[in-house]
C-alpha positions as CSV (number, residue, x, y, z in Angstrom):
1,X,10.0,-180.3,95.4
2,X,7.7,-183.3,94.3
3,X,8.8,-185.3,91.5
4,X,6.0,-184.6,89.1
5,X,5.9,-180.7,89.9
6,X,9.5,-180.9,88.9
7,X,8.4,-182.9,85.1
8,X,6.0,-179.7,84.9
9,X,8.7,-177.3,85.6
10,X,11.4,-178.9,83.4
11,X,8.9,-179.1,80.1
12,X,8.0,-175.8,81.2
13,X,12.1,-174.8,80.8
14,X,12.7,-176.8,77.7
15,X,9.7,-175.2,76.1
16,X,11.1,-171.9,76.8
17,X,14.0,-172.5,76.1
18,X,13.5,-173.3,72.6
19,X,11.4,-170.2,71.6
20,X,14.4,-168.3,73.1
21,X,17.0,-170.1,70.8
22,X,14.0,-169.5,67.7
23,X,13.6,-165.7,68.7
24,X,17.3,-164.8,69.5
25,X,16.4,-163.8,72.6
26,X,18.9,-160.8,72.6
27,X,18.4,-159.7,69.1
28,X,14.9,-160.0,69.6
29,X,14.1,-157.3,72.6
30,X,16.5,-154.9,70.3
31,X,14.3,-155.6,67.3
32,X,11.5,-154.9,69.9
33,X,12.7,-151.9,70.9
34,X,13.8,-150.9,67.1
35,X,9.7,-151.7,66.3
36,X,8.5,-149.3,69.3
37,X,10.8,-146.5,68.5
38,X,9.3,-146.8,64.4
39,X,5.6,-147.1,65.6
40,X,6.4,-143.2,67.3
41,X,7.4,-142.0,64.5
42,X,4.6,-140.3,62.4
43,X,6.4,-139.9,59.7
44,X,5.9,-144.2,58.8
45,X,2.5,-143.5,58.4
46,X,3.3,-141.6,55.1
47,X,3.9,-145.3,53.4
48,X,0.7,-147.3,54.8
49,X,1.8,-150.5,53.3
50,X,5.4,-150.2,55.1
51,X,3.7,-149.2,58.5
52,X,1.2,-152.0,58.0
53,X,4.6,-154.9,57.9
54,X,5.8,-153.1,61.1
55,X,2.8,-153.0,62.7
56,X,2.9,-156.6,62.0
57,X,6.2,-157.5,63.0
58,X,6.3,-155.6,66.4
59,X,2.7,-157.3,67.3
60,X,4.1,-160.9,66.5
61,X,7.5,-160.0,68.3
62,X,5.7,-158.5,71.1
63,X,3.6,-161.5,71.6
64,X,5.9,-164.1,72.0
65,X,8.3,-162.1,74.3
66,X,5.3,-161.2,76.6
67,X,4.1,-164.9,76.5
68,X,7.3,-166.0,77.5
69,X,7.6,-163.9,80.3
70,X,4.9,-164.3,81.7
71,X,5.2,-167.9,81.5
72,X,8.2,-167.8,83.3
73,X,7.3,-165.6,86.1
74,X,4.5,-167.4,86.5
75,X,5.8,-170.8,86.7
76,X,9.0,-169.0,89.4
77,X,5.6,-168.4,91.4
78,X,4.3,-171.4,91.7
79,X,6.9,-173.2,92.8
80,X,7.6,-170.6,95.2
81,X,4.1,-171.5,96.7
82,X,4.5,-175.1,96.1
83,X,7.4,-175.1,98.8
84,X,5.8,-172.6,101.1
85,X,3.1,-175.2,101.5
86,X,5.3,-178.1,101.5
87,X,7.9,-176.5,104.6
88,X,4.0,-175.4,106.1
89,X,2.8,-178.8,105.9
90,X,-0.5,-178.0,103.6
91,X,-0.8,-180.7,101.2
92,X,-4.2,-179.5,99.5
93,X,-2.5,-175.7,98.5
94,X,0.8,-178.1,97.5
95,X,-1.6,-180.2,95.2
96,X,-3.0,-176.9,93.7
97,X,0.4,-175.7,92.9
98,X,1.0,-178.9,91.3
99,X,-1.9,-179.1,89.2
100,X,-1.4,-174.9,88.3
101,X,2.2,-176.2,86.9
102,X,0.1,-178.8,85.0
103,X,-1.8,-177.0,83.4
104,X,0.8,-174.1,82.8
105,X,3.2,-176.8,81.1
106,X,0.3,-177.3,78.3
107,X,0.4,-173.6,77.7
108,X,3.6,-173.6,77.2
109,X,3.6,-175.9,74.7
110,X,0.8,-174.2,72.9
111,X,2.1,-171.0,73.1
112,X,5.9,-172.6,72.0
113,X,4.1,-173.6,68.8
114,X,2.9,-170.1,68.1
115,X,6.0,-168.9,68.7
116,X,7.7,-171.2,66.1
117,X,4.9,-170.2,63.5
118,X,6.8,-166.7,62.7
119,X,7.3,-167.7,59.4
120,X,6.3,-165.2,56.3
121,X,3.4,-167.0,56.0
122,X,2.7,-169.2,58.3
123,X,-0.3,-166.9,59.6
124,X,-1.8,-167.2,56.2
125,X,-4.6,-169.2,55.5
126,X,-4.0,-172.8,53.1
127,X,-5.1,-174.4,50.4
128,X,-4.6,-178.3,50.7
129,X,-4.8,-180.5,47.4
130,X,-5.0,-183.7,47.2
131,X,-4.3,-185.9,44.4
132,X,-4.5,-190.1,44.2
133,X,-2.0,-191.7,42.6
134,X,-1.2,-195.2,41.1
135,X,-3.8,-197.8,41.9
136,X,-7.1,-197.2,40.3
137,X,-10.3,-197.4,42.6
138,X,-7.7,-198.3,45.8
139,X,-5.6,-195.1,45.7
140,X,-8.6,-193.0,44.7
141,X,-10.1,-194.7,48.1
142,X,-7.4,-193.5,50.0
143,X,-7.3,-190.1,48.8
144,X,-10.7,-189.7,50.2
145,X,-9.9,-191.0,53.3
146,X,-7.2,-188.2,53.5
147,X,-8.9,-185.3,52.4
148,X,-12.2,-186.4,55.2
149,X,-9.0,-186.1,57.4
150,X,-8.4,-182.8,56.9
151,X,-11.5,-181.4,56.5
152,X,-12.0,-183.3,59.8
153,X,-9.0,-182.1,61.5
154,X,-9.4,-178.4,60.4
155,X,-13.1,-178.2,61.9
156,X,-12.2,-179.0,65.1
157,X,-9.2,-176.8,65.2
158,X,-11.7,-174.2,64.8
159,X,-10.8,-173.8,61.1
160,X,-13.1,-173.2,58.2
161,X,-12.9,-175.1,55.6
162,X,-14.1,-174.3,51.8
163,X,-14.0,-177.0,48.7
164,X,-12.4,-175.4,46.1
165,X,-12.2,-178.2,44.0
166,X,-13.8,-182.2,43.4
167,X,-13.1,-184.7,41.0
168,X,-14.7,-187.6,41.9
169,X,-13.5,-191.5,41.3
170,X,-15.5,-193.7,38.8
171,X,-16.3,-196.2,41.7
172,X,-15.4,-194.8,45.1
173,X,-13.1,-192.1,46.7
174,X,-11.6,-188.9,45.0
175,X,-9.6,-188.2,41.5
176,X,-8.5,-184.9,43.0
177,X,-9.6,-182.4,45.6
178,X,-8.7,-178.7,46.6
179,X,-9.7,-177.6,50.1
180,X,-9.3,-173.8,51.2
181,X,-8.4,-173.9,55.1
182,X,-9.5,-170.2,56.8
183,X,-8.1,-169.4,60.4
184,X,-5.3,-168.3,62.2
185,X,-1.9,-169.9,61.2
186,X,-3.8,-172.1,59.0
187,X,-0.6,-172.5,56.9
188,X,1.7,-173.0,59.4
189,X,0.3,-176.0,60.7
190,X,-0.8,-177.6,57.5
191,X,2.7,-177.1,55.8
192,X,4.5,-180.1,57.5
193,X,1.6,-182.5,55.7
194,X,3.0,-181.9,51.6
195,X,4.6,-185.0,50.4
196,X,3.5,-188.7,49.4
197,X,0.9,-190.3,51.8
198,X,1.3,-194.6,51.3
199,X,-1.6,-196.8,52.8
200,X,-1.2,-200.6,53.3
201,X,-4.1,-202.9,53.5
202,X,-6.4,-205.9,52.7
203,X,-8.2,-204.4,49.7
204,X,-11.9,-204.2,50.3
205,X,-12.3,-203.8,46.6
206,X,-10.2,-207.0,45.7
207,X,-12.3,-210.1,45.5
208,X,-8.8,-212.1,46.5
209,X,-8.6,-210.0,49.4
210,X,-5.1,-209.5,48.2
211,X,-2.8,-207.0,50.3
212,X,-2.4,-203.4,48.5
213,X,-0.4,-200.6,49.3
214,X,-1.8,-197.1,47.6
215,X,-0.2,-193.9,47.2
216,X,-2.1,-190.3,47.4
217,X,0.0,-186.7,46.9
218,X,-0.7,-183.9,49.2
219,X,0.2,-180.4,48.6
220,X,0.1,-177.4,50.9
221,X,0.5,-173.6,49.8
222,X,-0.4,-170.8,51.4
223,X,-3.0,-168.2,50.6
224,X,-1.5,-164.8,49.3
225,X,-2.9,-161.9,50.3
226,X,-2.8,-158.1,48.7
227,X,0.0,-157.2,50.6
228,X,2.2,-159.9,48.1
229,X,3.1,-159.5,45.0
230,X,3.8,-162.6,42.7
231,X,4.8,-162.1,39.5
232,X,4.0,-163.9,36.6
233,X,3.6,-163.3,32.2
234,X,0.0,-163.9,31.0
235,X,1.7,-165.1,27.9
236,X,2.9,-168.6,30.1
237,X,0.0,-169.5,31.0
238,X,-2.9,-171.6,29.0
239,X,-6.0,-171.4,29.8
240,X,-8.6,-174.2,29.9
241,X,-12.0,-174.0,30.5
242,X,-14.4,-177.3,30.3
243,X,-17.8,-178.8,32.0
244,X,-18.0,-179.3,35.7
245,X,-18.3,-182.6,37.4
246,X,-20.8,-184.2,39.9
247,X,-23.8,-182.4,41.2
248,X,-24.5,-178.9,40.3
249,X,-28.1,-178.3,38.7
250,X,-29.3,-177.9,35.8
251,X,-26.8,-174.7,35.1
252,X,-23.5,-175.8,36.2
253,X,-22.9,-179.3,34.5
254,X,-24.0,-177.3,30.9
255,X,-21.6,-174.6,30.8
256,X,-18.1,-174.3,30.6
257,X,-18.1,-172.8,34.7
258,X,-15.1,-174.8,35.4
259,X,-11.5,-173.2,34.7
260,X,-8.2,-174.6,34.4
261,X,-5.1,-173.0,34.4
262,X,-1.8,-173.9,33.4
263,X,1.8,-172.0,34.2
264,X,3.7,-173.1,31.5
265,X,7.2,-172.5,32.5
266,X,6.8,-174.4,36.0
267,X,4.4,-177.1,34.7
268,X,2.2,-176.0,37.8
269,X,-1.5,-176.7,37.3
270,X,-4.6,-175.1,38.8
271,X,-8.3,-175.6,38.8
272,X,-11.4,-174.7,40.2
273,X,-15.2,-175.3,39.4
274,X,-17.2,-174.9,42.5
275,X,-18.3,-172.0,41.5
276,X,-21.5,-171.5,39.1
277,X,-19.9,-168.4,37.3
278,X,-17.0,-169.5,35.0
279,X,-15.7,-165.4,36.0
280,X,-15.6,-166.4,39.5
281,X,-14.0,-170.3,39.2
282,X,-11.3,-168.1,36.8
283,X,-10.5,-165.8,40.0
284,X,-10.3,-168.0,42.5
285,X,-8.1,-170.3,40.3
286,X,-5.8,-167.4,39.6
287,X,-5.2,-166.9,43.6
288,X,-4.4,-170.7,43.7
289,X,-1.9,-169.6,41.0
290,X,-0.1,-167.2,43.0
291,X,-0.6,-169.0,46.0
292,X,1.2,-171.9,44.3
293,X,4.2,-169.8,42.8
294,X,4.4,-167.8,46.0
295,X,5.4,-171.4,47.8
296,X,7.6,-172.3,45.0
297,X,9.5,-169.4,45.9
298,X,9.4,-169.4,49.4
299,X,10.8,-173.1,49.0
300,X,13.3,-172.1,47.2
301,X,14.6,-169.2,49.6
302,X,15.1,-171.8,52.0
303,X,16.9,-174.3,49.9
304,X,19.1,-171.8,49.6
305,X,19.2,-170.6,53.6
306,X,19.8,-174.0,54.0
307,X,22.7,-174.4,52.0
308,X,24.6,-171.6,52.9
309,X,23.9,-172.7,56.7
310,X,25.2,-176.1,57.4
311,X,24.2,-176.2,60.9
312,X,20.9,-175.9,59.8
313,X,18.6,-179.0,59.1
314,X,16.3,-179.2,56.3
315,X,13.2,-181.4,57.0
316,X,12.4,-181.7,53.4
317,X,8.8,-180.2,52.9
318,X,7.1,-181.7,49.7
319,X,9.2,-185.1,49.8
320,X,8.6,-186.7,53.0
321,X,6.4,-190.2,52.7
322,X,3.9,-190.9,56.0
323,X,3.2,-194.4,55.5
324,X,-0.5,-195.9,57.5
325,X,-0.7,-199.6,57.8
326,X,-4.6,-200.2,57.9
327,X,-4.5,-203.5,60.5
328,X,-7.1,-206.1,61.2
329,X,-10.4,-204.9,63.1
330,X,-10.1,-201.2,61.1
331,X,-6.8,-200.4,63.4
332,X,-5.1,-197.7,61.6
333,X,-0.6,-197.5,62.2
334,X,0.9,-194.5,61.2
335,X,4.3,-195.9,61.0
336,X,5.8,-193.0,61.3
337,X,4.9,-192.2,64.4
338,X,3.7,-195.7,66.1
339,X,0.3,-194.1,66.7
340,X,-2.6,-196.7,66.1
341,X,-6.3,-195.3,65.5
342,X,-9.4,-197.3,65.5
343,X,-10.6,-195.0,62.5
344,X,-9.2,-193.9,59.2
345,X,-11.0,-190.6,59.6
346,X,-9.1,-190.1,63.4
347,X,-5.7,-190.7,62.8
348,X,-4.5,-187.2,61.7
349,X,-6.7,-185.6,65.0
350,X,-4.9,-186.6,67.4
351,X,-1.0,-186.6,65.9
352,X,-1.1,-183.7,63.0
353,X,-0.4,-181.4,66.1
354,X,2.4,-183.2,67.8
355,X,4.3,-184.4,64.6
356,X,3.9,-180.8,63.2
357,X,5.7,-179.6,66.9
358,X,8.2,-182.4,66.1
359,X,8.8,-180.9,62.8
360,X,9.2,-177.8,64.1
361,X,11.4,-178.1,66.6
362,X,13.7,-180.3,64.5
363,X,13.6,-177.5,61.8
364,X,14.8,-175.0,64.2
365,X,17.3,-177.2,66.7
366,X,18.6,-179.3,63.5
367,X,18.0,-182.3,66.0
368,X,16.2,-185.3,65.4
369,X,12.8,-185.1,67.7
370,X,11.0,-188.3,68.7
371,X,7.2,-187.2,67.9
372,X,6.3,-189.9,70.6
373,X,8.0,-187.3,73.3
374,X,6.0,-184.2,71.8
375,X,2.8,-183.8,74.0
């Protein structure tokens, strides 16, 4: 068989292979079959919110067996034609063949990503906030540059995005921003970006043109839902209400609208002022808040999966730092992946999806993954 219909086959295989090892193949189909034999029953309907998680379960376990499968079969296939034409002598079907394994190689990888998304709320949608850090003007600069990124990113990933929150800087950039991400799996790609973001560059704000480095904090929580209960006592948290920022008309900026929340016992802060009602900024900061404490606790759940499985790798969401080297002519270097942009605004487009496969496949494995080998 050609050399390059072999590449497709073997990142075809290694693909597989992996959602196999995340699913538990084995225990997987007896789950499956588990699922089926509840779904029959009409007696689950009795407790719609119980038949709701299995309904739930069974459709996410059924997809991914079914997309492997067919993968599979469909890749023994082609290479079945690929050598009929080959031993027959027809180079244009052979060419077809190859270009089918091409193109079946990419959905493999797409479809090995949804299958590693399985976690409880990776399907959710996200809230992404981000905050600047030490640096004055520079660092509040750079936090604008990363939330554009996102918001950026998201829309083309067919996402909607919703501004939550905006704090504006005194000169440029952002104090603070809060951006609601709406779409399938939402969370589960966004999750790997939490931790500190460093930038280092000729300052364009420095008269010396002295070299600065800037930090910016991202945080990523998923949205909670109806079907999740987060519990909490009104009595720890303080609530703060105060004056919105920027523009807003003539109502907004002279009324309290904007509401701040504080969870006293976890020092966790939320806020929210896009709205012109100060009953509708208090709602939607009170879903940041269980968004927020529903993270805290899923984090913790795995620190302590993680410690009780030592074969098991913990990737550290929430303390990683991505450092970008901003390089003559506006070259963007995200050193840690190598990638260079010609545009602040581009470098997460093209290498949020790859690292985030990296991530995951590291998280599941407990290998090290060079991003630069993730298509």
């Amino acid at each position: 068989m050609r050399a390059e219909a072999q590449a497709h086959v073997d990142q075809i295989n290694q693909a597989m292979a992996l959602v196999r090892r995340f699913l538990d193949w084995d225990r997987a189909l007896r789950r499956l079959d588990e699922l089926n034999n509840r779904v029959e029953d009409p007696r689950l309907w009795d407790d719609a919110k119980q038949a709701q998680a299995v309904m739930r379960e069974r459709r996410r376990l059924d997809e991914a067996v079914a997309a492997v499968r067919a993968i599979e079969q469909e890749t023994a296939d082609t290479v079945e034609l690929i050598e009929m034409a080959d031993a027959e002598g027809d180079a244009v079907l052979a060419d077809e063949g190859v270009e089918s394994l091409g193109q079946l190689a990419e959905r493999a990888e797409r479809d090995k990503i949804t299958a590693l998304l399985a976690g409880e709320a990776d399907g959710n949608n996200s809230y992404i906030e981000v905050n600047a850090g030490a640096g004055g003007t520079e660092s509040q600069d750079w936090a604008s540059m990363l939330q554009r990124m996102y918001q950026r990113w998201a829309e083309r990933h067919g996402l909607k995005v919703e501004l939550i929150d905006y704090h504006g800087g005194e000169q440029a950039g952002i104090k603070s921003a809060t951006m609601l991400l709406k779409g399938e799996n939402a969370y589960g790609y966004a999750k790997t970006e939490s931790g500190v973001h460093r930038l280092v560059r000729i300052s364009p704000y420095d008269s010396a043109a002295r070299r600065h480095t800037s930090f910016a904090s991202v945080w990523v929580y998923p949205e909670v839902d109806d079907n999740i209960e987060v519990q909490y006592n009104e009595s720890d948290l303080r609530i703060d209400t105060y004056r919105a920022s920027g523009a807003g008309g003539q109502h907004i900026n002279t009324t309290d609208s904007a509401v701040r929340i504080t969870h006293i016992p976890t020092g966790i802060v939320v806020q929210c002022q896009n709205q012109r009602s100060q009953h509708k900024n208090k709602a939607e900061a009170y879903n940041q808040l269980r968004a927020r404490l529903y993270e805290r606790e899923l984090a913790e759940r795995e620190a302590a999966a993680n410690a009780t499985n030592a074969t098991k790798t913990d990737i550290g969401w929430g303390h990683q730092i991505r450092s970008y080297v901003l390089q003559p002519y506006q070259l963007v270097k995200d050193l840690r992946t190598g990638v260079t942009s010609t545009a602040p605004s581009d470098v997460l487009d093209g290498d949020l999806d790859r690292f985030m496969a990296a991530a995951l496949s590291q998280r599941v494995t407990g290998e090290k993954v060079d991003v630069e080998d993730v298509e």
